[in-house]
RODO-2510 file (C-alpha; in nm, 4 decimals, decimal comma):
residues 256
     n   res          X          Y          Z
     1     x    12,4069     8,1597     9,0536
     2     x    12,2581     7,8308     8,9212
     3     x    12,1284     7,6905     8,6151
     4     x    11,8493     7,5615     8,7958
     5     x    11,7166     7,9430     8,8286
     6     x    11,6597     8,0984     8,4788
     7     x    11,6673     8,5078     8,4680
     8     x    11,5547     8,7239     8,1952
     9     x    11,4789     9,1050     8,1689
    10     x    11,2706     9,2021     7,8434
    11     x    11,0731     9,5879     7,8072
    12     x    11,1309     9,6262     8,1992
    13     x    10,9679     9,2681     8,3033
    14     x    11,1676     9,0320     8,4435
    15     x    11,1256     8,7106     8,4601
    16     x    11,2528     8,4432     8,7371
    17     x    11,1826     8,0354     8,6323
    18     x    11,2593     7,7503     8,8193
    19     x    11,4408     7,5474     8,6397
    20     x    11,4661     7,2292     8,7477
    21     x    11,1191     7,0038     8,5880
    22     x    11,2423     6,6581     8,6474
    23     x    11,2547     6,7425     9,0403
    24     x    10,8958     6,9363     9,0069
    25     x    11,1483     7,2236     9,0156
    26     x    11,2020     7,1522     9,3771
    27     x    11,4157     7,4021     9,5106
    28     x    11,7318     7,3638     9,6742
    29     x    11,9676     7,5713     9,8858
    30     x    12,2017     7,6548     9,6066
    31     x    11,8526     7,7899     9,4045
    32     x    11,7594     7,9403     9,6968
    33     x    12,0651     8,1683     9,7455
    34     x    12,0324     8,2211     9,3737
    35     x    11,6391     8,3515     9,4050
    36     x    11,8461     8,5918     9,7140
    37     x    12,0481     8,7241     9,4846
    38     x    11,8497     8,7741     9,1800
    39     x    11,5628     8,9410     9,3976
    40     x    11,8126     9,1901     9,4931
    41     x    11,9304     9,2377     9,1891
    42     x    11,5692     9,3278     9,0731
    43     x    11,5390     9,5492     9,3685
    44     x    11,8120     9,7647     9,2508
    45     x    11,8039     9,7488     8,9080
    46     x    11,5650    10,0479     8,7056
    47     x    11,5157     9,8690     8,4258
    48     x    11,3325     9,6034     8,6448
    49     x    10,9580     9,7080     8,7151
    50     x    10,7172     9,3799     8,7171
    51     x    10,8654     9,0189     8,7949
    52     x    10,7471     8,7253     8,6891
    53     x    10,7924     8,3862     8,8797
    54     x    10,7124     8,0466     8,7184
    55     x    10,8418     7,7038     8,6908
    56     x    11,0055     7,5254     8,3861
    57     x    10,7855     7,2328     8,2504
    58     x    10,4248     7,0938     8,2402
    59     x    10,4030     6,9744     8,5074
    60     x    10,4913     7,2081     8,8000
    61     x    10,5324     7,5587     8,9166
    62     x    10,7333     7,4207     9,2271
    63     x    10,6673     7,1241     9,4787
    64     x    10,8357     7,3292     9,7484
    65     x    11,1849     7,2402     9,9186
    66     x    11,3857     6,9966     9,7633
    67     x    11,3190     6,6697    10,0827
    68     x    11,6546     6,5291    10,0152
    69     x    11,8549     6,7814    10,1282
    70     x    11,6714     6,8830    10,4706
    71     x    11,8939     6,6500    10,6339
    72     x    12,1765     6,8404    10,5416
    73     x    12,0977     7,1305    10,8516
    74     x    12,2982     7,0175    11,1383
    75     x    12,0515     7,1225    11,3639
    76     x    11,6767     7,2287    11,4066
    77     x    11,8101     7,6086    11,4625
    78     x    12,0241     7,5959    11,1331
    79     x    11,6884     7,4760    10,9444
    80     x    11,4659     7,7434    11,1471
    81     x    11,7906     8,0283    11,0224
    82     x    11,8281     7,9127    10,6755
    83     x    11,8408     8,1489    10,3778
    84     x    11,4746     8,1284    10,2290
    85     x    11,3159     8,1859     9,8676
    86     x    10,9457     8,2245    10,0016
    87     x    11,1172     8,5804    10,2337
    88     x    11,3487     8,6473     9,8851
    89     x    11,0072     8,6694     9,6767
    90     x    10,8610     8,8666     9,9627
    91     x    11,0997     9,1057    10,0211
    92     x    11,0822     9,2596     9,6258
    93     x    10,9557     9,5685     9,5931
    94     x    10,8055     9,5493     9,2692
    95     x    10,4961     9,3911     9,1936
    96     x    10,5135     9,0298     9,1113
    97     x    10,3150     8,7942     8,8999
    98     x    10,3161     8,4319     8,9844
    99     x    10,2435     8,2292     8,6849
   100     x    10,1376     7,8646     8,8011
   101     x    10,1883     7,6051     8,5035
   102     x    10,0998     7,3114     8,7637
   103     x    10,1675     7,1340     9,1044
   104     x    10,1827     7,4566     9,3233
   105     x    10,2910     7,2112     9,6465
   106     x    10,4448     7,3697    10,0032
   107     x    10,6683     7,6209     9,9700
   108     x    10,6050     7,6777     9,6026
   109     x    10,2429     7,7629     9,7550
   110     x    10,4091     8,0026     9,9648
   111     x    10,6385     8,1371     9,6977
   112     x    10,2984     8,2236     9,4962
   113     x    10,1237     8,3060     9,7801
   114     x    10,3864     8,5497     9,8324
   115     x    10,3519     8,6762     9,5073
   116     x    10,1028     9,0054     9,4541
   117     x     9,9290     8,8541     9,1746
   118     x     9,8425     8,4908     9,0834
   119     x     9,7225     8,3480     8,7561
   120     x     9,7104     7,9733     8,6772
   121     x     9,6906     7,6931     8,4183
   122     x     9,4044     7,4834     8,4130
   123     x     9,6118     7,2165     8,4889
   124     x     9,7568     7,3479     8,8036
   125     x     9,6894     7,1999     9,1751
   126     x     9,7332     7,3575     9,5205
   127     x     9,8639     7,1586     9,8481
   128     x     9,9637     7,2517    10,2186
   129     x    10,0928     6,8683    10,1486
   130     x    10,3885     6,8904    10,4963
   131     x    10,1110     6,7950    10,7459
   132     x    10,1748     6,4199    10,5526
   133     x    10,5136     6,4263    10,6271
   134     x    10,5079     6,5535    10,9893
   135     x    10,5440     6,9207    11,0106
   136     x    10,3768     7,2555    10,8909
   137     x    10,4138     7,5286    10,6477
   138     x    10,6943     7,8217    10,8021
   139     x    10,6837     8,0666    10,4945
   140     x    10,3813     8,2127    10,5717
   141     x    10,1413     7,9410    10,4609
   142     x     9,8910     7,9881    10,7393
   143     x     9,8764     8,3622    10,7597
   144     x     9,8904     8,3444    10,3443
   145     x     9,6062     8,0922    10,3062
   146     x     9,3609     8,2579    10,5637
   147     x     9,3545     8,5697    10,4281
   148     x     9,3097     8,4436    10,0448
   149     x     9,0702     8,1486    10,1001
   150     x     8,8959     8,1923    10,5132
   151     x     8,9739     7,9881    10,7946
   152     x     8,8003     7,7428    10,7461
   153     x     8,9281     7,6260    10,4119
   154     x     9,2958     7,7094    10,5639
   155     x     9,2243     7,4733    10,8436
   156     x     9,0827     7,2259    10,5752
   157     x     9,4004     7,2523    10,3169
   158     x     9,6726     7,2755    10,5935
   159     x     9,5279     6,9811    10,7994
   160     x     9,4359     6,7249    10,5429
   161     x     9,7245     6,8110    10,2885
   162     x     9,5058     6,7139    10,0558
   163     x     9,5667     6,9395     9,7146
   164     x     9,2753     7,1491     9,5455
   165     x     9,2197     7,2289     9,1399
   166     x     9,2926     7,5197     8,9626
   167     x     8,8894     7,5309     8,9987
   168     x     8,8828     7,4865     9,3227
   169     x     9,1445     7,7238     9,3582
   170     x     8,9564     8,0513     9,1559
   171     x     8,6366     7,9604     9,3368
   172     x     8,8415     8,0489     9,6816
   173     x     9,0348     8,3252     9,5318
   174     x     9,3460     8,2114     9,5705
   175     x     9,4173     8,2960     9,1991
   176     x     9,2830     8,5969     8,9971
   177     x     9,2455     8,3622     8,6947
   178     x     9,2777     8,0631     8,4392
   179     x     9,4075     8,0595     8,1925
   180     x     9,5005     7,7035     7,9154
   181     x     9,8390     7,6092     7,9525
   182     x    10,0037     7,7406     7,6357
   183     x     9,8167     8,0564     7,7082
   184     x     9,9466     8,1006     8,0647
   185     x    10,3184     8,2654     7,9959
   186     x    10,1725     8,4916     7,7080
   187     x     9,9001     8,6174     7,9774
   188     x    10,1378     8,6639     8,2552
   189     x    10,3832     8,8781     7,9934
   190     x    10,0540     9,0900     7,9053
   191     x     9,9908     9,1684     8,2924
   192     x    10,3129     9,2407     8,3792
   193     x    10,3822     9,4921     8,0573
   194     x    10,0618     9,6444     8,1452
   195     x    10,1593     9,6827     8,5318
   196     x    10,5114     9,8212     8,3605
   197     x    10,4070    10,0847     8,1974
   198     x    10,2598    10,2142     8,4756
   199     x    10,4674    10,4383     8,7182
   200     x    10,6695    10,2545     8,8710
   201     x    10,7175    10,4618     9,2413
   202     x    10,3437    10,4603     9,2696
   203     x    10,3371    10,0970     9,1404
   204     x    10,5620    10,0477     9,4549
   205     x    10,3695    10,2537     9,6942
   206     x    10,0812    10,0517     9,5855
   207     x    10,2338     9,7369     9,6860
   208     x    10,3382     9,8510    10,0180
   209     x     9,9889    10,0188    10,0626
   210     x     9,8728     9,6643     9,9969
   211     x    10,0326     9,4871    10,2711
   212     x     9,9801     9,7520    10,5040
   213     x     9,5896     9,7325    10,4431
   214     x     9,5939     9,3487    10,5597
   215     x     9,8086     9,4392    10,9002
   216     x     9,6843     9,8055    11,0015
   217     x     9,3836     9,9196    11,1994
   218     x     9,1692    10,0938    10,9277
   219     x     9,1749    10,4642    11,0169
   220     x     9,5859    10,3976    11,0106
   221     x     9,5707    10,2048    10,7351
   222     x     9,4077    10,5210    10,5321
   223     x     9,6464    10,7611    10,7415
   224     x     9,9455    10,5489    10,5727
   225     x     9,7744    10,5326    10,2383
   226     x     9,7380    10,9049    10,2317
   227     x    10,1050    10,9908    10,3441
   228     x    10,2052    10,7318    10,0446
   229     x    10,0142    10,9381     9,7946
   230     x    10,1521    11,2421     9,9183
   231     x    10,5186    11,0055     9,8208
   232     x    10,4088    10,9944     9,4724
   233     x    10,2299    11,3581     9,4091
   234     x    10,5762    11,4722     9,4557
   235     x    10,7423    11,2554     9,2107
   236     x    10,8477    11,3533     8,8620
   237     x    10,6556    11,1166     8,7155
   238     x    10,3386    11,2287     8,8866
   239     x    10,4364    11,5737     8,7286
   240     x    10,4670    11,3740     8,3870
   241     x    10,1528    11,1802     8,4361
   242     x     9,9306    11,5534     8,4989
   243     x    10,1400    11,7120     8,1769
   244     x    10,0240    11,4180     7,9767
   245     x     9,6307    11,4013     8,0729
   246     x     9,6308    11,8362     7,9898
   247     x     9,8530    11,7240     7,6493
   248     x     9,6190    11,4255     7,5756
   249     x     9,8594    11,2002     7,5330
   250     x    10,0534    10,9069     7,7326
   251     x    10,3055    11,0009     7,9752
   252     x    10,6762    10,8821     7,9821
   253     x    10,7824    10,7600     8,3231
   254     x    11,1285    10,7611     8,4285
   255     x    11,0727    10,6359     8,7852
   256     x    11,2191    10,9554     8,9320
***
């Protein structure tokens, strides 16, 4: 672990902040196996059932990998192999909340991107910005950015590197919404209770019926979708949730 990740777990939300604002909370390999290890944690942890991910500051959410220490893989392979926070973020299985106080720049693009749900400051500012310095995106930039915002604003962000507004950035829907900056962490707590009290097996299911809607033909996507719902009409808590509509009151889930 690092001081440079913050973790918290308050009424089953967690919450993950980068914590390093004088470096645009830049993230290095030490925070990186740190993000691997508190991901997993959240993964097998009950009490955990919405994550939030968001950067320490005013003025950043993250401006990607830390540039200074890229030189320290020994080889192109090493770098291609390295233990990485944008697959960490991806590979939760609860649903996340990216909360984007500013500069949302390469990989902490991608580590929203990879995010379920994305609200932002007014203040924040989206960039593909690697194009500038001689390569391209490789956690999941292009695949992320064509499926939120078209092609053709993809193509426009990834080969200019030119950043966007917060604006800019609900007009394409790459964020749900805006929000002022002392109002963005309050909002993002809200959303993430709300998703929490939820049940948490069929909040799950939802997110992997998510992802399998962008990658699966349609009639298998619904095949999947179906067999996931039969997943959750099984579950205690879908038991609890049918007690509590025929009691009239709200139902208790235990993610069992």
């Amino acid at each position: 672990m690092t001081e440079d990740i913050l973790f918290s777990i308050e009424n089953h939300v967690a919450t993950i902040m980068l914590n390093r604002p004088a470096k645009l909370n830049a993230v290095t390999p030490e925070m990186s196996a740190a993000l691997i290890e508190i991901t997993e944690q959240c993964n097998t942890n009950d009490e955990v059932r919405c994550i939030i991910v968001t950067g320490a500051g005013e003025r950043a959410f993250c401006a990607g990998s830390d540039i200074r220490e890229l030189d320290s893989y020994d080889t192109p392979w090493n770098f291609r192999n390295r233990p990485d926070y944008c697959d960490a973020i991806r590979k939760v299985l609860k649903p996340t909340i990216a909360a984007i106080n500013g500069y949302a720049f390469g990989g902490g693009l991608e580590t929203a991107m990879s995010c379920d749900i994305r609200i932002a400051s007014h203040t924040a500012s989206f960039a593909s910005p690697e194009i500038k310095l001689g390569w391209i995106g490789g956690g999941g930039m292009a695949v992320f950015l064509a499926n939120s915002i078209g092609p053709s604003n993809a193509a426009k962000m990834i080969m200019t590197g030119d950043p966007i507004p917060a604006t800019k950035a609900l007009e394409w829907n790459l964020v749900s919404d805006l929000h002022e900056p002392g109002q963005l962490m309050p909002a993002a707590r809200k959303l993430a209770e709300t998703i929490a009290s939820r049940a948490p097996i069929a909040a799950e299911t939802a997110k992997l019926n998510l992802r399998a809607a962008y990658s699966m033909p349609i009639e298998k996507a619904i095949e999947y979708e179906r067999d996931l719902q039969t997943v959750c009409f099984a579950t205690n808590d879908a038991e609890e949730g049918r007690k509590a509509f025929k009691e009239k009151r709200q139902p208790v889930f235990t993610r069992k």
